[in-house]
C-alpha positions in Angstrom: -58.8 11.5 61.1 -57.2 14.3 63.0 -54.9 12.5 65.5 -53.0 14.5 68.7 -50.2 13.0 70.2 -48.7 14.3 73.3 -45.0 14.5 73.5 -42.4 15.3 71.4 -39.2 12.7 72.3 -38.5 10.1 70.0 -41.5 8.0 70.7 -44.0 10.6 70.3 -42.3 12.1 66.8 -42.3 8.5 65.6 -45.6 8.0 66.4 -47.0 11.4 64.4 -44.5 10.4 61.4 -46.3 6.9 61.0 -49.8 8.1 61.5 -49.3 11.2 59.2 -47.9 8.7 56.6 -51.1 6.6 57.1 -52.8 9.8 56.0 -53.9 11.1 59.0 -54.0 14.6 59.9 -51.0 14.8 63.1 -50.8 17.8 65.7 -48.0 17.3 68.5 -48.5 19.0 71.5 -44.8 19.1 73.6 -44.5 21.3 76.6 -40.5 21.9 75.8 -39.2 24.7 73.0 -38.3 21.6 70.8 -38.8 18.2 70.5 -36.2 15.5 72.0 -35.4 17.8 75.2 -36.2 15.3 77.7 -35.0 11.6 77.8 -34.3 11.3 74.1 -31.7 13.9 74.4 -28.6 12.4 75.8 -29.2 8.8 76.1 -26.7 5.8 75.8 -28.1 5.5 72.2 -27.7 1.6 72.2 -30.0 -0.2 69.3 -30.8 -3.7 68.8 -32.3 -6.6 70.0 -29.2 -7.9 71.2 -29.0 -5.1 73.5 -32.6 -4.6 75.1 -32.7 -6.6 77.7 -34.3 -6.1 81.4 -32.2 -3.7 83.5 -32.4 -6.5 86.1 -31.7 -9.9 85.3 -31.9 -13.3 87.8 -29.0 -13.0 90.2 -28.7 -9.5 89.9 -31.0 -8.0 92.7 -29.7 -10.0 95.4 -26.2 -8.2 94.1 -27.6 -5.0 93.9 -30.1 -4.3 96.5 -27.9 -5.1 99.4 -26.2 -2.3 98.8 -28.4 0.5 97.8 -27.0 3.0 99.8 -23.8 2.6 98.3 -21.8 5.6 97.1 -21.1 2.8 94.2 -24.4 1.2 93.8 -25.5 2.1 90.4 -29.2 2.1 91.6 -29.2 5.3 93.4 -33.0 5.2 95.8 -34.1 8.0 97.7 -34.0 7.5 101.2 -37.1 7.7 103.6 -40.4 5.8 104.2 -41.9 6.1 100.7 -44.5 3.0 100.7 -45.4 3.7 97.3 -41.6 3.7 95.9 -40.7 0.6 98.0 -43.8 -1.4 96.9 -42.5 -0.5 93.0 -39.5 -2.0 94.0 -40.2 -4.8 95.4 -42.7 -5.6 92.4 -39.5 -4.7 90.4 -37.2 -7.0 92.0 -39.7 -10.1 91.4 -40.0 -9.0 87.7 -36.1 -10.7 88.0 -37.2 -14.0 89.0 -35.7 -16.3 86.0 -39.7 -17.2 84.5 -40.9 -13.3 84.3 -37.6 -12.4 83.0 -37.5 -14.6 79.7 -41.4 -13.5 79.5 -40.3 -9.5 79.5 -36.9 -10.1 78.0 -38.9 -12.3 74.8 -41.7 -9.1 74.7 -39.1 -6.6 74.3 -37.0 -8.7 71.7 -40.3 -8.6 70.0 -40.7 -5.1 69.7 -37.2 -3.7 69.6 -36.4 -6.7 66.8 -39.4 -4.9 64.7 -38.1 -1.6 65.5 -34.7 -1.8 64.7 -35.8 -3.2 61.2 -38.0 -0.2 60.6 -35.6 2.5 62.0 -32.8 0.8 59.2 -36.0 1.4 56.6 -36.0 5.1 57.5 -32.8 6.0 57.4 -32.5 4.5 54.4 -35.4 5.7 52.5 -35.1 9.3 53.8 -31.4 9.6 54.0 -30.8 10.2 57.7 -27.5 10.3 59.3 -28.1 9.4 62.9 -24.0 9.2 63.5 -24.4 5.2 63.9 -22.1 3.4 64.5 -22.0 -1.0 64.7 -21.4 -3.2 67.2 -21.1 -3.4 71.0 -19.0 -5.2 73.8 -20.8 -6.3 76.9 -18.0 -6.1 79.3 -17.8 -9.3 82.4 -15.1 -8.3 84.9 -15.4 -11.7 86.8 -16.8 -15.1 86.7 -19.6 -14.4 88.5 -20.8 -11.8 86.2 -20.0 -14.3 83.1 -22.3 -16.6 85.4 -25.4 -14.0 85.6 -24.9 -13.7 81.8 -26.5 -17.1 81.5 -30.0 -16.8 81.1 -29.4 -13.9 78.5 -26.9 -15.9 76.2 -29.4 -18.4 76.4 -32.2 -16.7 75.2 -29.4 -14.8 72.4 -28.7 -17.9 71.1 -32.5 -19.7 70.4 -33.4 -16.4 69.0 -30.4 -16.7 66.2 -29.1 -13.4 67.1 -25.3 -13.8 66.2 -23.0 -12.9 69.9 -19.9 -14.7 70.4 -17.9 -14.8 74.4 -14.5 -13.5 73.6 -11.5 -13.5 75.7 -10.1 -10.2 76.9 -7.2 -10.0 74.2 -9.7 -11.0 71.5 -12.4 -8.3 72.7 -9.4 -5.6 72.0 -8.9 -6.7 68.5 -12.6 -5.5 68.0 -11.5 -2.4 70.4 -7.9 -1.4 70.6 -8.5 1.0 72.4 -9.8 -0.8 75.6 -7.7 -0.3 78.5 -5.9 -3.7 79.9 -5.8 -2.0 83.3 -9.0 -2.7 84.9 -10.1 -6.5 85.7 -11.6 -8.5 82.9 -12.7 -11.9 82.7 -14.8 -12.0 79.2 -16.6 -10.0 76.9 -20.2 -10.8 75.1 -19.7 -9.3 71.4 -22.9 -8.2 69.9 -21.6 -6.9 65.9 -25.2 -6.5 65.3 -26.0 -4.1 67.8 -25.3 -0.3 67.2 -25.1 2.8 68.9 -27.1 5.9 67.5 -27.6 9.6 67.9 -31.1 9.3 69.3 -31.6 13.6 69.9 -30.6 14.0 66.0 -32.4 11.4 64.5 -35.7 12.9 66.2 -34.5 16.2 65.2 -34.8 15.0 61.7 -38.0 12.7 61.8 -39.7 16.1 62.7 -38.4 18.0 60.0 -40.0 14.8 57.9 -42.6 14.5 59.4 -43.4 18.7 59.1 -43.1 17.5 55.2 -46.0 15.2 55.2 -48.2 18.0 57.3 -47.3 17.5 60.9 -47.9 20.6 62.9 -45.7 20.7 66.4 -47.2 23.0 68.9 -44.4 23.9 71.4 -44.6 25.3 75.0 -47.9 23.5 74.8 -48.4 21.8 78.1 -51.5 19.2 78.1 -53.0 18.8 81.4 -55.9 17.2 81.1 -57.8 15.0 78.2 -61.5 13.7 78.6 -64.5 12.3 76.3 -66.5 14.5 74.9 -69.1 14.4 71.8 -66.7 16.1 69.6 -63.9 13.3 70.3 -61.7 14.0 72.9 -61.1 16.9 74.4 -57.9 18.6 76.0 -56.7 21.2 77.6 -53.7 22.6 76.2 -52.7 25.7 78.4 -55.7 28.1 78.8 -57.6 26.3 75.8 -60.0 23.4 75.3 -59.0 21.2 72.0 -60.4 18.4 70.2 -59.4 15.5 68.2 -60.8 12.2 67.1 -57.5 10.3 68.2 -54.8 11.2 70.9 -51.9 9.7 71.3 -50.4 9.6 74.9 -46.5 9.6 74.0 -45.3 11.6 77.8 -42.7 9.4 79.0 -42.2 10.1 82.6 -44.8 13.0 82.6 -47.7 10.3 82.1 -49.6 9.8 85.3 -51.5 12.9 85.3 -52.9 12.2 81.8 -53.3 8.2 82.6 -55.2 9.3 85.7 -57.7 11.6 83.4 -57.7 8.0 81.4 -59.0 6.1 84.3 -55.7 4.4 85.2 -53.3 4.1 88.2 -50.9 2.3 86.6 -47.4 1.6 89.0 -45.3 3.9 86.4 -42.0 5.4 88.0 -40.1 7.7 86.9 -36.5 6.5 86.4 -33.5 9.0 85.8 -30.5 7.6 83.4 -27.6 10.3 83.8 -25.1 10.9 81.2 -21.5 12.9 80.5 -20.8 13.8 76.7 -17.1 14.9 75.9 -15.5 15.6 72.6 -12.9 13.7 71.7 -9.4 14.2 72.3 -7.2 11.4 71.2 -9.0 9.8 68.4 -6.3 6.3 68.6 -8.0 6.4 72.4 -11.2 6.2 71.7 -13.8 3.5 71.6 -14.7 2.9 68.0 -18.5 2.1 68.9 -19.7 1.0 72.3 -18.8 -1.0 75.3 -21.2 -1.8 78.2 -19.9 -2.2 81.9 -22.6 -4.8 83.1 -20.9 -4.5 86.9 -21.5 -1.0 86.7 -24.3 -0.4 84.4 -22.7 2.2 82.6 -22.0 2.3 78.6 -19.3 4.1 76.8 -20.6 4.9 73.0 -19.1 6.9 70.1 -21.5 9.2 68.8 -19.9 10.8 65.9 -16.4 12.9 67.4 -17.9 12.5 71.2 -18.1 10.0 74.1 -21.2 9.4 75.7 -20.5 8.0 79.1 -24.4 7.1 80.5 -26.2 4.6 82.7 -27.3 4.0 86.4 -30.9 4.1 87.5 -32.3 7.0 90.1 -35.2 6.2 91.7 -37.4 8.6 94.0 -36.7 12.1 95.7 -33.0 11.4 95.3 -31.0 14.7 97.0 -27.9 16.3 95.8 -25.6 13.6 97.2 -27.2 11.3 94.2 -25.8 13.3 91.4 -22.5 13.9 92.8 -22.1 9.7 92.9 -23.8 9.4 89.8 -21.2 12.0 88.4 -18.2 10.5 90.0 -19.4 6.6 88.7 -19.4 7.8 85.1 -16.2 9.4 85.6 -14.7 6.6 87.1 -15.7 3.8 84.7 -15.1 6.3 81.6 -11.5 6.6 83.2 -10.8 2.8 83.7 -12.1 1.6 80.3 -10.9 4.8 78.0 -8.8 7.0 80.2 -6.7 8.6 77.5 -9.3 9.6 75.3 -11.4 12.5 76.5 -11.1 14.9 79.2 -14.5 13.6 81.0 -14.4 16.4 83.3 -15.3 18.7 81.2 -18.7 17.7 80.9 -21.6 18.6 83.4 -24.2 15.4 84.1 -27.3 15.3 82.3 -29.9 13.0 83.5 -33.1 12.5 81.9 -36.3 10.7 83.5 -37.9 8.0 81.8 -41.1 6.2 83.3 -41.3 2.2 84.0 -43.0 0.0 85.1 -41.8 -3.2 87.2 -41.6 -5.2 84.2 -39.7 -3.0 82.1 -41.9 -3.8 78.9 -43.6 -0.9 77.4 -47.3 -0.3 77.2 -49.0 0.5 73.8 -52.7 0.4 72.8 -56.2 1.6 73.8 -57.0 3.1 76.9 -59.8 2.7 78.9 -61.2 6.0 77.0 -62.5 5.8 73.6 -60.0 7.2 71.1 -57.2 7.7 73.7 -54.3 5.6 73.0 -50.9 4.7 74.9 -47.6 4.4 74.0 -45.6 5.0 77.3 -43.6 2.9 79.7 -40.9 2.4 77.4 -37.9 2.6 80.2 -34.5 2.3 79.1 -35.5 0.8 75.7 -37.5 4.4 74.7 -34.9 4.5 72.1 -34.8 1.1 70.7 -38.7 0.6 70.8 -39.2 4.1 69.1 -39.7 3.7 65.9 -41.9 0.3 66.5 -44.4 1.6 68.9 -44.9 4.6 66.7 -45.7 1.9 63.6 -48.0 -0.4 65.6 -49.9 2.7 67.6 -50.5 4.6 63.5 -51.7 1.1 62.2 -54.4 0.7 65.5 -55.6 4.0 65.3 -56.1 3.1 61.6 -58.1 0.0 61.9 -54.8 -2.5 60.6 -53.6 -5.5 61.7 -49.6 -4.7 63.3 -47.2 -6.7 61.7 -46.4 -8.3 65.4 -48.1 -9.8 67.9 -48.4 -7.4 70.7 -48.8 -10.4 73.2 -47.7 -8.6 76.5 -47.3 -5.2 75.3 -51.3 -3.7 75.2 -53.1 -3.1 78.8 -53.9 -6.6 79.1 -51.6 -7.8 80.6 -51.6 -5.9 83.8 -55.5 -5.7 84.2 -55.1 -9.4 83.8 -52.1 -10.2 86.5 -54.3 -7.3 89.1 
């Protein structure tokens, strides 16, 4: 079957390496000069099932929404009278309510648990060095923090994935490096999470994925798909194409496409921003990753460099965003790690990723015959990658997925309109 997906971050090159090693015949259309130039390129990298959880969790959005307009908020919303953006977040803010989060948080366990596993296979089988490194501290500055942890230790511990609550001293025998400066009142220790190289491991999928007779098609912008009797058609630049199967793998340039699909779906686009630094003092460095729940923000080691990413922009956001996004990185980079890196250095990346108000990702048929989706993805793009790709080749060639995709095909949202 000659298959198109559209996209060329992580989700979309693991989509074409599954279905080309199912024995279909894979074209990827990407509008960039190379594949993993948008949100896959300087990401937090976090892996595991451990780690995916909801960005908001019960307790949280009465914390955070209060304060929105907060030079420290780390949810950074445009100001202004956007109905549409405020309705999304209202939506979003009920997805925290403590019965919808267990559903989404016990979706995405689902998926990211499966994907995890297969990413381990690839590397593995193909010999990829991805720069991983193991584990990862979820730092709790106060009680209350430890407090709004509950639900998620909870659900850690009746899905046997191994954490352990450590004092502050014993979380700096796993990282001697973590500054004693700052307040801390516990840390959640996840040693089978990991922290990954997500632009270079996509970098390297393609080049795998070339070998088994994947063409990429770059500067190729798809603007519109339809049904046609020769499959469906596309229109890629100033040309009409066909396929039997495409594959709509465009993160948080979706809605165009979905529309052409008959569906208006409430997908936002969400910017994560980023700093990476080499590193200067080696015995001042994190060895893997620590996560600042108060402040949203990780702190991974990605081979000899600090990532310093996190926060969530939402809307029109003006200059003044990026210049508190810029000076929160900085700032929690500098309490955790201070001697380690000169974080200045860097200039802030942010990449857009599209969600919905339940943060789970969307994968399956469309509403158009031999158009598929795999979008929606969020925060967990990364983690869910190489997952969605395996379940998207195995529908569009007639298998049975190895999980249950309960809660992650269209269903679930024509059912709860």
């Amino acid at each position: 079957m000659e298959v198109a997906v559209i996209g060329g971050g992580v989700v979309g090159v693991c989509s074409a390496y599954f279905l080309a090693a199912a024995g279909h015949e894979v074209t990827v259309f990407e509008r960039n000069g190379s594949v993993g130039e948008e949100a896959s390129f300087a990401n937090a990298g976090l892996l595991g099932a451990g780690y995916a959880s909801p960005w908001l969790r019960p307790g949280t959005g009465s914390l955070l929404f209060p304060t929105l307009f907060s030079s420290r908020s780390p949810l950074l919303v445009a100001r202004g009278l956007d109905l549409e953006l405020w309705r999304w977040l209202r939506q979003w803010r009920a997805q925290s309510e403590l019965t919808h989060y267990r559903t989404n948080w016990l979706r995405l366990h689902r998926l990211v648990s499966y994907s995890h596993e297969l990413l381990r296979g690839l590397r593995e089988h193909h010999q990829i060095d991805d720069e991983s490194t193991p584990g990862l501290l979820r730092l709790l500055r106060t009680e209350k923090h430890l407090q709004r942890m509950q639900p998620v230790l909870e659900l850690l511990a009746s899905h046997g994935i191994v954490h352990r609550v450590l004092e502050p001293e014993a979380a700096r025998g796993i990282e001697p490096a973590l500054s004693a400066q700052p307040r801390l009142h516990a840390v959640l220790h996840l040693p089978d999470a990991e922290t990954a190289n997500c632009a270079l491991l996509t970098k390297h999928l393609k080049t795998i994925a070339q070998d088994l007779g994947v063409q990429f098609r770059f500067k190729a912008a798809v603007t519109s798909l339809a049904r046609d009797r020769n499959g469906v058609a596309m229109r890629v630049n100033d040309q009409t194409l066909n396929a039997d199967a495409v594959v709509i793998a465009t993160g948080a340039g979706s809605t165009p496409l979905l529309k052409a699909a008959g569906l208006s779906l409430p997908l936002l686009p969400v910017t994560g921003y980023s700093l990476t630094v080499s590193i200067k003092h080696p015995e001042h460095a994190p060895a893997s990753a620590v996560l600042d729940e108060a402040r949203k923000v990780a702190i991974t080691r990605i081979g000899n460099r600090i990532r310093v990413a996190g926060l969530a922009g939402i809307g029109a956001l003006k200059p003044a965003a990026e210049e508190s996004a810029l000076l929160q990185l900085l700032t929690v980079a500098e309490d955790w790690f201070p001697n380690a890196a000169n974080y200045h250095t860097s200039a802030l990346w942010g990449g857009q990723r599209a969600m919905l108000p339940d943060e789970v990702p969307l994968l399956g048929e469309s509403p158009v015959k031999g158009v598929y989706l795999n979008i929606a993805h969020g925060e967990s793009g990364w983690a869910a990658a190489a997952g969605s790709g395996k379940i998207l080749a195995d529908l569009i060639s007639g298998q049975q997925p190895d999980i249950d995709l309960e809660g992650l095909t269209l269903t679930r949202l024509l059912s709860a309109a």
